[in-house]
C-alpha positions as CSV (number, residue, x, y, z in Angstrom):
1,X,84.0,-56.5,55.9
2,X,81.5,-58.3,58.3
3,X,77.4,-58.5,57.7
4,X,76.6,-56.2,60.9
5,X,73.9,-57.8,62.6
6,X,71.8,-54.7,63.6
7,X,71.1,-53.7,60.2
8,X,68.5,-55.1,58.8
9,X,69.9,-56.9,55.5
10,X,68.0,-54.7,52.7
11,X,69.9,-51.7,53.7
12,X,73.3,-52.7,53.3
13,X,75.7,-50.9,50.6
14,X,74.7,-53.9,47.9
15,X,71.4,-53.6,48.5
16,X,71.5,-49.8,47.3
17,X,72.5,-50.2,44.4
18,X,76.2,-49.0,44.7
19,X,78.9,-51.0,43.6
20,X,80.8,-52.1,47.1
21,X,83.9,-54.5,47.7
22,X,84.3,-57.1,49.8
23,X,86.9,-59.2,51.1
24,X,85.1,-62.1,50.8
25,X,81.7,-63.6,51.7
26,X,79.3,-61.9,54.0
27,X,79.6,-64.0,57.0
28,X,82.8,-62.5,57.3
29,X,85.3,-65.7,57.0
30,X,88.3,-65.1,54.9
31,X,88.4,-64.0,51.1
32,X,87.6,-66.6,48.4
33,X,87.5,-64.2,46.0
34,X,83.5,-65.3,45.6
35,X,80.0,-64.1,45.4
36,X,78.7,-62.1,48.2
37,X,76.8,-65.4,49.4
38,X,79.8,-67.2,50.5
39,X,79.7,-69.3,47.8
40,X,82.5,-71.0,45.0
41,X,83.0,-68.5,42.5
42,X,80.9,-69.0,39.2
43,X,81.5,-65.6,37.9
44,X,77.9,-65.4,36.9
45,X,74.8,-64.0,38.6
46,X,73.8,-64.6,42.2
47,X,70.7,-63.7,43.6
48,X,71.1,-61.2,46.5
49,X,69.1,-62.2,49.7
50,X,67.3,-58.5,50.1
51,X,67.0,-56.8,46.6
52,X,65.4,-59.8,44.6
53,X,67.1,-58.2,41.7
54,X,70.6,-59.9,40.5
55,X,73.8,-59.4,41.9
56,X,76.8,-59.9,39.8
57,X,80.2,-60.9,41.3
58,X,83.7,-60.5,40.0
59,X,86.9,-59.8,40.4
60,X,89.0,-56.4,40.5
61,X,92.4,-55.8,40.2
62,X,93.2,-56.4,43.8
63,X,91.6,-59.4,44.0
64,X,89.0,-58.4,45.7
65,X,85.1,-59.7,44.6
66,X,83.0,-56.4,43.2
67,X,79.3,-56.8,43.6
68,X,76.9,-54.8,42.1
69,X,72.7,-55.0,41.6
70,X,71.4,-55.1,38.3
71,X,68.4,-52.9,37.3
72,X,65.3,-54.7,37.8
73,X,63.9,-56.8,41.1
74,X,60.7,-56.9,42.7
75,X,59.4,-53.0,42.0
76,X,59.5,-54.3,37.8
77,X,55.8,-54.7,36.0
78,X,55.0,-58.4,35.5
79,X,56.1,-60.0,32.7
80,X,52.2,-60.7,31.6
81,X,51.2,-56.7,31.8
82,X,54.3,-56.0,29.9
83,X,53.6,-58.4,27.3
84,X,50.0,-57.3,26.9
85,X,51.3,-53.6,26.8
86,X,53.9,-54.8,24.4
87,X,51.1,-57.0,22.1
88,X,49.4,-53.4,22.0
89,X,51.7,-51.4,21.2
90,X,52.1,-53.3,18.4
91,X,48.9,-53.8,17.2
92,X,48.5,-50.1,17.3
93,X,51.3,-49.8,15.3
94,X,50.3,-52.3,12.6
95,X,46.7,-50.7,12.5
96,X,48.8,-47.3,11.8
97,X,50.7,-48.3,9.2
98,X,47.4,-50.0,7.5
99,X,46.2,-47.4,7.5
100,X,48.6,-45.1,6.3
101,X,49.4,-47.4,3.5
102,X,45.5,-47.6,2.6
103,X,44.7,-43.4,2.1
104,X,48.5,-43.0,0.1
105,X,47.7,-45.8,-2.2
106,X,44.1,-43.8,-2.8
107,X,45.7,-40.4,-3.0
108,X,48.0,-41.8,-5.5
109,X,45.0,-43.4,-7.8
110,X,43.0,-40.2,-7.3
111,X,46.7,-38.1,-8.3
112,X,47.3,-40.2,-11.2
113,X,44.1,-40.0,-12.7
114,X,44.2,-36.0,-12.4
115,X,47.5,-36.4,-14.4
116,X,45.7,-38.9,-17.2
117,X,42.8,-36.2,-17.3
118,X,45.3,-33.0,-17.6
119,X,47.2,-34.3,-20.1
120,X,44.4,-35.9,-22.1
121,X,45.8,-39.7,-21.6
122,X,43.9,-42.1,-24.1
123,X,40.8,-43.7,-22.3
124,X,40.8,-46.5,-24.9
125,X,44.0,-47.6,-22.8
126,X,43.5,-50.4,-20.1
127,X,45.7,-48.5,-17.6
128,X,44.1,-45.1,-18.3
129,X,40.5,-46.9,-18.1
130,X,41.6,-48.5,-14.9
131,X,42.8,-45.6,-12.9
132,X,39.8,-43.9,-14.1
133,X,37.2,-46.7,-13.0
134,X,39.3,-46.5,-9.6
135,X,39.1,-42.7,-9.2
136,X,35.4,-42.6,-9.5
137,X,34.6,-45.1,-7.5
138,X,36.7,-43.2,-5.0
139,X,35.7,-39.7,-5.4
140,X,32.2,-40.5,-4.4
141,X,31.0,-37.1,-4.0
142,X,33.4,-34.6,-4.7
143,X,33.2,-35.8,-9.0
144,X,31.0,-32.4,-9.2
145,X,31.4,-30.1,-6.3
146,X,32.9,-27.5,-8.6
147,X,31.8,-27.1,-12.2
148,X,34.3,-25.2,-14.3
149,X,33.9,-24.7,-17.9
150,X,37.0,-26.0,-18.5
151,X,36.6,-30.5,-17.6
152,X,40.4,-30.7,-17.5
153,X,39.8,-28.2,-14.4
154,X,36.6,-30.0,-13.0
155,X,38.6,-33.4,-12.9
156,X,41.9,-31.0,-10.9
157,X,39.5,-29.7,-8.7
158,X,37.5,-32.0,-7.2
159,X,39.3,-35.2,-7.5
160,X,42.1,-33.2,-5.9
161,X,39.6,-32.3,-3.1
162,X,39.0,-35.7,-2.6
163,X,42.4,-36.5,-2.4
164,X,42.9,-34.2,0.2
165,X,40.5,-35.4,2.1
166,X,41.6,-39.1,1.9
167,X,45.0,-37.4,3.0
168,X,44.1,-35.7,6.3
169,X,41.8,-38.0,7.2
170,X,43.9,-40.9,6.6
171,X,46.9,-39.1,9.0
172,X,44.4,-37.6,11.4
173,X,43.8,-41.6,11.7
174,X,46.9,-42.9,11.8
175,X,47.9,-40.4,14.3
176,X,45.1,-41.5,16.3
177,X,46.1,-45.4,15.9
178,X,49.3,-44.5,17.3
179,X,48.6,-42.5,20.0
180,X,45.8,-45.5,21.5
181,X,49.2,-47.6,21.5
């Protein structure tokens, strides 16, 4: 197949995109079997003159040379925006997941001490004392909301509030942290 000289060079079949045969190199000498740019054959990538994407050539069963474009060339993002992009999407992803880990590990203090309380765990214990310390500190205003009679209900209530606080807030966050990414 010979280059036609009329056509301008970024419309031929290569250039497209489609996969095209050749008998040899463009300038329409006879077949070497190599790259579309007349070249020895290296059997790796060439770069096409009109696409500035890759062009890889190889050999079919005839022995003719196949040449096809790789995705990618000059219409591609450069590699900096990309990499900011990339940098983040990441850092939204990391602040997500900081976040997420930061309102279950406070749900799970608040839960816990509800379960001490309930079941009437022994405050003299340094574990029971601890979650306890933890809880209060954490339930800042939601310790007396609701008063009950009953204090194993007044502990169920609103340290339970305040856990489900910590929870939505804590995903209505990390939903927000993921979606700025």
């Amino acid at each position: 197949m010979t280059e036609n000289p009329d056509r301008p060079p970024d419309q031929t079949p290569a250039a497209a995109g489609t996969p095209t045969t050749t008998d040899g190199p463009t300038t329409g000498g006879p077949s070497t079997g190599g790259p579309t740019t007349g070249g020895p054959s290296t059997g790796g990538p060439t770069t096409g003159p009109a696409t500035g994407g890759h062009q890889v050539g190889g050999q079919t069963a005839g022995g003719q040379t196949a040449t096809r474009t790789q995705p990618g060339g000059e219409h591609r993002a450069p590699r900096a925006r990309r990499s900011f992009t990339a940098a983040r999407r990441r850092t939204a992803d990391v602040l997500a997941t900081v976040i997420s880990v930061v309102t279950t590990v406070v749900v799970l203090i608040l839960a816990v001490h509800i379960v001490f309380a309930v079941f009437e765990a022994n405050t003299a214990n340094g574990i029971v004392s601890w979650f306890g310390d933890r809880a209060a500190g954490l339930s800042w205003q939601f310790k007396d909301i609701f008063q009950p009679d009953d204090p194993k209900m007044a502990v169920a209530v609103n340290y339970g509030l305040a856990a489900l606080v910590y929870l939505v807030t804590g995903r209505l966050l990390t939903g927000l942290a993921r979606r700025l990414g």
